[in-house]
C-alpha positions in Angstrom: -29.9 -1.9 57.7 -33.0 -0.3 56.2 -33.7 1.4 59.3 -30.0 3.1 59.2 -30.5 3.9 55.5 -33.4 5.6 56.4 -32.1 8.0 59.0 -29.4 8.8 57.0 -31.6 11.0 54.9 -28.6 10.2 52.2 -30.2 7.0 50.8 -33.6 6.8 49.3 -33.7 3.4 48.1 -32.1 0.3 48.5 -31.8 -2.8 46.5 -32.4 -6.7 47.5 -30.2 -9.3 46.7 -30.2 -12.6 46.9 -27.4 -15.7 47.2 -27.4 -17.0 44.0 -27.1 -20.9 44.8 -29.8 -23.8 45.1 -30.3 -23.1 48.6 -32.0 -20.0 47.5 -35.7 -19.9 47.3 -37.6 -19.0 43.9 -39.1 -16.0 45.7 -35.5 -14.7 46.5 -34.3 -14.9 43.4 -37.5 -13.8 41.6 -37.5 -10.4 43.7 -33.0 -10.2 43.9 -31.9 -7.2 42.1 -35.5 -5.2 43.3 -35.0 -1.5 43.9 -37.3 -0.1 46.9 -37.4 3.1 48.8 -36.5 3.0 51.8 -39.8 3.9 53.6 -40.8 -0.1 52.4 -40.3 -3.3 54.0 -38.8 -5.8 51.9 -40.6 -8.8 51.8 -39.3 -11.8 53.3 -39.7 -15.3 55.1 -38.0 -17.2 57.3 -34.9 -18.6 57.2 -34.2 -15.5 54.1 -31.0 -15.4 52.4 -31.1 -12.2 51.0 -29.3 -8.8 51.6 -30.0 -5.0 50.8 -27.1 -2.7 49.5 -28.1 0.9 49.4 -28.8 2.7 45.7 -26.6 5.3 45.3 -27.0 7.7 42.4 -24.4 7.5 39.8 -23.4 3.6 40.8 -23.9 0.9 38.7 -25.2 -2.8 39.8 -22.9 -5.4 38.5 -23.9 -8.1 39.5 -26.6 -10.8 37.7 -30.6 -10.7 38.5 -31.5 -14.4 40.2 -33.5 -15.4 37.2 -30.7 -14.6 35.0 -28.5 -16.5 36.9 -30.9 -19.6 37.3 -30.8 -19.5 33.3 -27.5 -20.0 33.0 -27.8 -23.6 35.2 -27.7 -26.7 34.2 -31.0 -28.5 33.7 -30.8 -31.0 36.6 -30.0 -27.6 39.2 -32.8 -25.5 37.6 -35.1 -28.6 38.7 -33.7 -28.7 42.0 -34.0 -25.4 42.8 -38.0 -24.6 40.7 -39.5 -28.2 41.9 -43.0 -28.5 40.7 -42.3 -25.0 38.4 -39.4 -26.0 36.4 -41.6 -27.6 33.2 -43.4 -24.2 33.0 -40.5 -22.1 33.4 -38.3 -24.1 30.6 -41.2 -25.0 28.1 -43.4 -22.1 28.5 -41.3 -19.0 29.3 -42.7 -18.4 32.9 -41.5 -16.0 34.8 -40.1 -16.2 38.5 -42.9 -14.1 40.0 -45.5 -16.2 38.2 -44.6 -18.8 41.2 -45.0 -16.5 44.1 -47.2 -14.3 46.2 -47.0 -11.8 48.9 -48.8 -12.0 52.1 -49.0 -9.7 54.8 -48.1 -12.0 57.9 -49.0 -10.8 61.8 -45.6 -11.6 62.5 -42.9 -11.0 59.4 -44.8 -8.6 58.1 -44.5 -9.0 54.1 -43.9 -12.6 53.1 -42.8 -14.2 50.1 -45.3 -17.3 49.9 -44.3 -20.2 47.1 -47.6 -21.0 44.8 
């Protein structure tokens, strides 16, 4: 957890990842592959699919960023998964984060929020 990473006073910084499928939000997989230190929250929502991995110096990331990944779907999944966002995102080169926000919430504390 980010809380042990912390302590450990070995890891600085840890990285988000998200399940790359289309039961993954467009906020997950607009922030996966995110590097943060470890004194920030990550922000999140309810009913969040993603883990964090700690950084560790020298190690390399191998696996795909979630907007890389949703690239390489077929048309009919990337509308599934982008709704409302998906002519944007295809015709007009949007971005992931174009479609979301982050919100300090009272209770999760920071929270991905879909436009």
């Amino acid at each position: 957890t980010r809380r042990q990473y912390k302590e450990s006073g070995l890891v600085t910084e840890y990285q988000r990842h998200a399940a790359p499928n289309e039961l993954t939000c467009i906020g997950c997989l607009a922030l996966d592959g995110k590097i943060v230190s470890v004194k920030e929250e990550i922000e999140s929502h309810p009913n969040c699919r993603c883990y964090i991995t700690p950084v560790i110096a020298g190690a390399t990331n191998e696996t795909l960023a979630g907007e890389d990944w949703l690239n390489e779907q077929t048309a009919e999944k990337q509308k599934e998964i982008l709704g409302k966002h998906y002519e944007d995102f295809t015709s007009n080169g949007g971005k992931l984060t174009d479609y979301i926000e982050i919100k300090q919430d009272k209770t999760w504390g920071p929270t991905i929020i879909i436009k």
